[in-house]
C-alpha positions as CSV (number, residue, x, y, z in Angstrom):
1,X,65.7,124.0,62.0
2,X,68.7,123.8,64.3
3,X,70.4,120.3,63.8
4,X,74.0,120.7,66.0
5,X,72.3,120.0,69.3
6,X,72.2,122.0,72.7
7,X,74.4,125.1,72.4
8,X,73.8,125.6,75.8
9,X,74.5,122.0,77.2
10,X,77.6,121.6,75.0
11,X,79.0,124.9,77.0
12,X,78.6,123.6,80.0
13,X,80.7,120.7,79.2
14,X,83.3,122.4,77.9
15,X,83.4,124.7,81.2
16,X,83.3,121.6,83.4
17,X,86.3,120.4,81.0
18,X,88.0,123.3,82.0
19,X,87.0,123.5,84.9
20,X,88.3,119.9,86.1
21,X,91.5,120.6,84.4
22,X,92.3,123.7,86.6
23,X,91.3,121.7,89.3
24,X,94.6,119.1,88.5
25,X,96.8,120.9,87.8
26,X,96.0,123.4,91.1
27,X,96.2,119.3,93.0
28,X,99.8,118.5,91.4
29,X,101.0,121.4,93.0
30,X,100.6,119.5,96.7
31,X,102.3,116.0,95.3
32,X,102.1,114.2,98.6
33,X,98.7,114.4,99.2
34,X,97.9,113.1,95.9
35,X,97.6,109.3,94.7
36,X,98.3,109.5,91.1
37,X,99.9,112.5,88.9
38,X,100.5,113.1,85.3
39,X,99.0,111.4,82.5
40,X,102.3,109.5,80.3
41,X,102.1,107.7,76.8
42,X,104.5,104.6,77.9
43,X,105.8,103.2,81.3
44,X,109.3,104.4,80.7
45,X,107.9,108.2,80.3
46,X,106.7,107.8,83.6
47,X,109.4,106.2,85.2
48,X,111.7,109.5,83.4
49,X,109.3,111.2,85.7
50,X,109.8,110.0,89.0
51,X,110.2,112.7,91.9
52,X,113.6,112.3,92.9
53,X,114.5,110.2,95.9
54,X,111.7,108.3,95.5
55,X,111.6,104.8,94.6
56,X,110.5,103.4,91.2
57,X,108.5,100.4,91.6
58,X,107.8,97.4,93.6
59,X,111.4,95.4,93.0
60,X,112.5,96.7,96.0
61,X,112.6,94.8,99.7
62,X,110.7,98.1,101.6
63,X,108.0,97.8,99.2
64,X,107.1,94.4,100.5
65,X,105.8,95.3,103.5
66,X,103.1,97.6,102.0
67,X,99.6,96.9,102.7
68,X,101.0,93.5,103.2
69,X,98.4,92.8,106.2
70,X,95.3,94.4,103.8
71,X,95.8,92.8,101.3
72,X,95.5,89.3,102.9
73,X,92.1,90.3,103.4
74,X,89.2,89.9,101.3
75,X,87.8,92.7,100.7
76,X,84.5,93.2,98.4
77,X,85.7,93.2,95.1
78,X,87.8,89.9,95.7
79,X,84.7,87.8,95.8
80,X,84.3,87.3,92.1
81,X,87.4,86.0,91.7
82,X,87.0,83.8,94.9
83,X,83.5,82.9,93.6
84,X,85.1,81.7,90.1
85,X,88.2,79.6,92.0
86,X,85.9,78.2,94.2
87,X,84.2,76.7,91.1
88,X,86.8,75.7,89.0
89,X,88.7,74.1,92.5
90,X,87.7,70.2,91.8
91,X,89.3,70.5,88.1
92,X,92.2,72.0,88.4
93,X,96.0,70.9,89.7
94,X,97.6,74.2,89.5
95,X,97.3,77.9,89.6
96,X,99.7,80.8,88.9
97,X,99.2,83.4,90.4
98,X,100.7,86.7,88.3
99,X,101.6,89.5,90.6
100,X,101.2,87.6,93.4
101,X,103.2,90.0,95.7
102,X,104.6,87.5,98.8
103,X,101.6,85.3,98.2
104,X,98.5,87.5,100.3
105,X,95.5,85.9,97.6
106,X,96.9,82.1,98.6
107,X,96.4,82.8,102.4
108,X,93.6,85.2,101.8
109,X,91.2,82.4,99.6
110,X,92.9,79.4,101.4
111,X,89.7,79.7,104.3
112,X,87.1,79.7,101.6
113,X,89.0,77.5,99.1
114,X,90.8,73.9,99.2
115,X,94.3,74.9,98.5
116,X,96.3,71.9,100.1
117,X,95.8,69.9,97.0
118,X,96.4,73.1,93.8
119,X,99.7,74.0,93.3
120,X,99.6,77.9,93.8
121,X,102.8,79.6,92.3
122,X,103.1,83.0,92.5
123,X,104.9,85.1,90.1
124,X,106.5,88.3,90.5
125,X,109.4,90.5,90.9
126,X,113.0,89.5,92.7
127,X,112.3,91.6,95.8
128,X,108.5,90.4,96.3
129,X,109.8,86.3,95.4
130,X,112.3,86.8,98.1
131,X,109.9,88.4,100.7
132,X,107.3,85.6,99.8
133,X,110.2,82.6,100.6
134,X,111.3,84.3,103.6
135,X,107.8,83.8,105.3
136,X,106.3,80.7,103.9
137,X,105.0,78.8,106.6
138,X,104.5,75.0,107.5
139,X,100.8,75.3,106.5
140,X,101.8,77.1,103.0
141,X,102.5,73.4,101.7
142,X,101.6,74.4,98.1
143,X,102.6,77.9,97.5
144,X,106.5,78.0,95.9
145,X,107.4,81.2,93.8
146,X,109.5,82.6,90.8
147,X,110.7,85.2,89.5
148,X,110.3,84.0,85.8
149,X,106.7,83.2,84.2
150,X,108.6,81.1,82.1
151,X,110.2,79.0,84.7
152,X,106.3,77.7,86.2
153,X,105.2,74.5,84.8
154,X,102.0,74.1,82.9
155,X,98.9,75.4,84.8
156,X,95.1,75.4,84.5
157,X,94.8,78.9,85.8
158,X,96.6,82.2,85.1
159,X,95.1,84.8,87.9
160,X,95.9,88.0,87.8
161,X,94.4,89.8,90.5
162,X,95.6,93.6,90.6
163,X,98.6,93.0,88.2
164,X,97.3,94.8,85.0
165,X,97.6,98.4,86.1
166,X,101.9,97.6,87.2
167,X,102.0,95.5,84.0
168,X,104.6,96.8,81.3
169,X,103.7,94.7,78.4
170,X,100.7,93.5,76.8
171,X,99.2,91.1,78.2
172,X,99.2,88.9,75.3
173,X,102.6,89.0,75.8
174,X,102.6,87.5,79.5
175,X,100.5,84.6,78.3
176,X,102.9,83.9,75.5
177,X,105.9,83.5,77.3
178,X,103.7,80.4,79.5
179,X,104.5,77.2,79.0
180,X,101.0,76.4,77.5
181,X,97.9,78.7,77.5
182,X,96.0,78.1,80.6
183,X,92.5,77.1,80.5
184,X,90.9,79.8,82.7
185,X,92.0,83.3,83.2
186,X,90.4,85.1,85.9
187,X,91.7,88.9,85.9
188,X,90.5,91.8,88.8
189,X,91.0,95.3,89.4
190,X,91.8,95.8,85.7
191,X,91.9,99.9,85.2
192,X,90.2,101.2,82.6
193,X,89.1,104.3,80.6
194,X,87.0,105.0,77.6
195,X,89.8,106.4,75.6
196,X,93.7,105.6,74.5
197,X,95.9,103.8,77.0
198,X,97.6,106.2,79.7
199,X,100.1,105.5,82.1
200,X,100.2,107.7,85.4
201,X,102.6,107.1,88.7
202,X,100.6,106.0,91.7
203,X,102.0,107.7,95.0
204,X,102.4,105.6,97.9
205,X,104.5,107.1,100.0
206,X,107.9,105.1,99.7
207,X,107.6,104.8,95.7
208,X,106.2,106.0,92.9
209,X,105.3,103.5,90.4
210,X,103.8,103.7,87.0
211,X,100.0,102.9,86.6
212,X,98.1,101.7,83.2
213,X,95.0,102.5,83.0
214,X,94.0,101.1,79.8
215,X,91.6,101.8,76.8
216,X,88.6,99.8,77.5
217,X,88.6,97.1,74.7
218,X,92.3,96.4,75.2
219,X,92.0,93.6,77.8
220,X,88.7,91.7,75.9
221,X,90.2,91.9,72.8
222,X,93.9,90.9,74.2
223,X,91.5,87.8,75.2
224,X,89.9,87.0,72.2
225,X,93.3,87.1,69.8
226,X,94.5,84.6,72.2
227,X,91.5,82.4,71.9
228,X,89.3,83.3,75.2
229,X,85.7,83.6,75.9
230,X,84.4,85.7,78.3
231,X,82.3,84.2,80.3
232,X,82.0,86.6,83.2
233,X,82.5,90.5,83.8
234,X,82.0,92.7,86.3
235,X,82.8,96.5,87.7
236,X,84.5,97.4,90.6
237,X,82.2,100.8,91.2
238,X,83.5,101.5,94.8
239,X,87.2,102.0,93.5
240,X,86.1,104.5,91.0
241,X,88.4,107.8,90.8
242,X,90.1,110.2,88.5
243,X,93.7,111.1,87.7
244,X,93.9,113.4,90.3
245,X,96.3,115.8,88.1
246,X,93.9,114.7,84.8
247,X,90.7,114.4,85.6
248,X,89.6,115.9,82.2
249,X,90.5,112.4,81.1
250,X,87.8,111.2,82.4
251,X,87.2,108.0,85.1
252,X,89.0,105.2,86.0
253,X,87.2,102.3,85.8
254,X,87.9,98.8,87.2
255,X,86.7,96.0,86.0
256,X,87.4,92.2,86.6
257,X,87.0,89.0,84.0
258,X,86.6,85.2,83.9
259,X,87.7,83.8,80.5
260,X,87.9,80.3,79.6
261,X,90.2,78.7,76.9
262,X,88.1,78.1,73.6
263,X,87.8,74.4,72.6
264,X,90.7,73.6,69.7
């Protein structure tokens, strides 16, 4: 009896291997109309790979006004987050906010969610804290910013909404240099991919910046060394896509999580 499966079926999957492969590397030939290109073992071997003249991240004053409008939306996949803030909201005093950009999730969640009375401080890059002070308003009465993680008192929230694809370090890492572990950590849009950690540069238009898309038990397990339960995941199936110069690699899957600190 034949035990190593269907010849037939395991052809076809290598052809559509191949198949998909040609199909990237034909895409990275037309660079601006692509998204994301190359497939990179670190964030420095894709910032080496940077088209030139093009900028190479988000510490830059331009890069500010980028989806700035969007982004204070709330689109479908925000509502998680907003569902687990609007929860925790009576307990807690303060929030930082990683990757905050100029401060779009405060004024985004401040209809649904009493933010006059949490300290929201955002965290992020020179050029975005800069931006963010430049148009805080008389009604932002509790948003302030740094540029240091380390420089934000104690908080009972560390979000991180959109912040682990840009992130270059483990995440473990960020928590560590706070001032205390925070007792929740609500995390979105966190790419993912059954496989080893890649790094790819997303295109959009005036940068290119470098993109994590990580192996799929990075993040829960990042969590549980430090001491965090899970307590609520989800997908984000509508943001679903490939590396359009990789897609052999497979998809790109984003999920979010609520974790809360383990008792001592």
């Amino acid at each position: 009896m034949f035990h190593g499966g269907d010849p037939t079926a395991a052809l076809r999957r290598r052809l559509a291997h191949i198949v998909r492969t040609a199909i990237g590397r034909y895409r990275a030939l037309s660079l601006d109309a692509i998204r994301f290109r190359g497939a990179f073992r670190s964030h420095d071997e894709a910032l080496r790979h940077v088209r030139q003249g093009e900028l190479k991240g988000y510490d830059d004053d331009g890069v500010s006004e980028v989806s700035k409008t969007l982004m204070q939306e709330v689109p479908l996949w925000d509502y998680p987050i907003l569902y687990w803030l609007k929860r925790l909201s009576p307990d807690i005093e303060r929030i930082i906010d990683a990757g905050g950009h100029i401060g779009v999730k405060y004024r985004a969640f401040a209809r649904y969610v009493a933010l006059d009375r949490i300290d929201w401080i955002v965290y992020d890059l020179p050029a975005q804290v800069r931006a963010g002070r430049a148009e805080l308003r008389p009604q932002d009465s509790t948003l302030s910013f740094v540029e240091r993680i380390e420089d934000a008192p104690p908080a009972d929230v560390l979000l991180a909404s959109g912040l682990l694809p840009y992130l270059d370090e483990p995440f473990s890492r960020l928590v560590d240099r706070m001032h205390q572990r925070p007792r929740y950590i609500p995390l979105n849009k966190v790419t993912t991919r059954n496989g080893p950690t890649v790094v790819t540069l997303e295109n959009f238009r005036l940068a290119e910046v470098p993109y994590h898309v990580r192996d799929a038990r990075e993040i829960p397990d990042a969590l549980a060394a430090l001491g965090y339960d899970i307590v609520d995941s989800w997908t984000i199936d509508s943001l679903t896509h490939r590396i359009d110069t990789h897609p052999e690699l497979g998809l790109v899957t984003y999920r979010g999580y609520a974790a809360r600190l383990c008792a001592p």
